[in-house]
Structure formats: C-alpha cells, structure tokens
Residue, then its C-alpha position, 0 to 999 in steps of 0.5 A: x554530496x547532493x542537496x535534498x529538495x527540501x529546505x534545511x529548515x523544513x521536516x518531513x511530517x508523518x500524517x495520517x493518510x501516509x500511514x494509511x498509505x503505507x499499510x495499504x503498500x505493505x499488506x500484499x507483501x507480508x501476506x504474500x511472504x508470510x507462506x506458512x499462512x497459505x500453504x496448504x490445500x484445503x479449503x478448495x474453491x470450485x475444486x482450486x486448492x487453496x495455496x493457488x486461490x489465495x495468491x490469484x485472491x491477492x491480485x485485485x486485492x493489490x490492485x484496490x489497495x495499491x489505488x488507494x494509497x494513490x488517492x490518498x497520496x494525489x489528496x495529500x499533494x493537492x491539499x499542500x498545493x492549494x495550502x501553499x498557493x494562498 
C-alpha cells in the first residue's frame, strides 16, 4: 500500500481557480464529443462545411483554454509557496 504525499491531516481544498481550471480542461472534450451539435454541413465558411471548421475552430480555442488553466494553476502553486514560507 503506498503513502499519499499529503499529511493524514491535511484536505484537499476546492478553490476557486480550480473550478475554473477544471471547466477550461472539460469544454473541448464535451464540445468535441457532443457530435449531434456539429454534424452538419451548413453554415459554410469560405465555401468549408461546417462539421470540418468547428473542429479546426476548437483547436486554438483548446490551446487559450488548455493555457489558462495552466496559469491559474502556477498562480495557485506560487501563492501556497510564498504562504508556506512566511
């Protein structure tokens, strides 16, 4: 049986950015696996149906969310970090 890295004591705490951090990692996956909402070929975009421009759509739209929760994640660290040290 392993040891958690956390004390027996301590709780993990839901904060804030972590909700946030969790629904920017989630939107992609449910927008990509939700196909009813996409597969369809109208409207076009510069003459590309639409199943095929949403899905390129979410790329950087992954990318900015995928970046966010990372920031918020390294803000999060670095605040329990300078907490701990004082």
């Amino acid at each position: 049986m392993t040891q958690s890295a956390e004390s027996p004591g301590r709780r993990q705490v839901v904060t804030p950015s972590r909700v946030v951090t969790g629904i920017c990692l989630i939107v992609p996956f449910v927008a990509m696996l939700w196909v009813s909402s996409y597969a369809r070929v109208e409207p076009r975009f510069i003459g590309i149906p639409f199943f095929y421009w949403y899905q390129m759509a979410w790329v950087p739209i992954s990318t900015v969310l995928t970046m966010i929760a990372y920031k918020l994640v390294q803000r999060e660290l670095r605040a329990r970090k300078g907490g701990a040290a004082q």
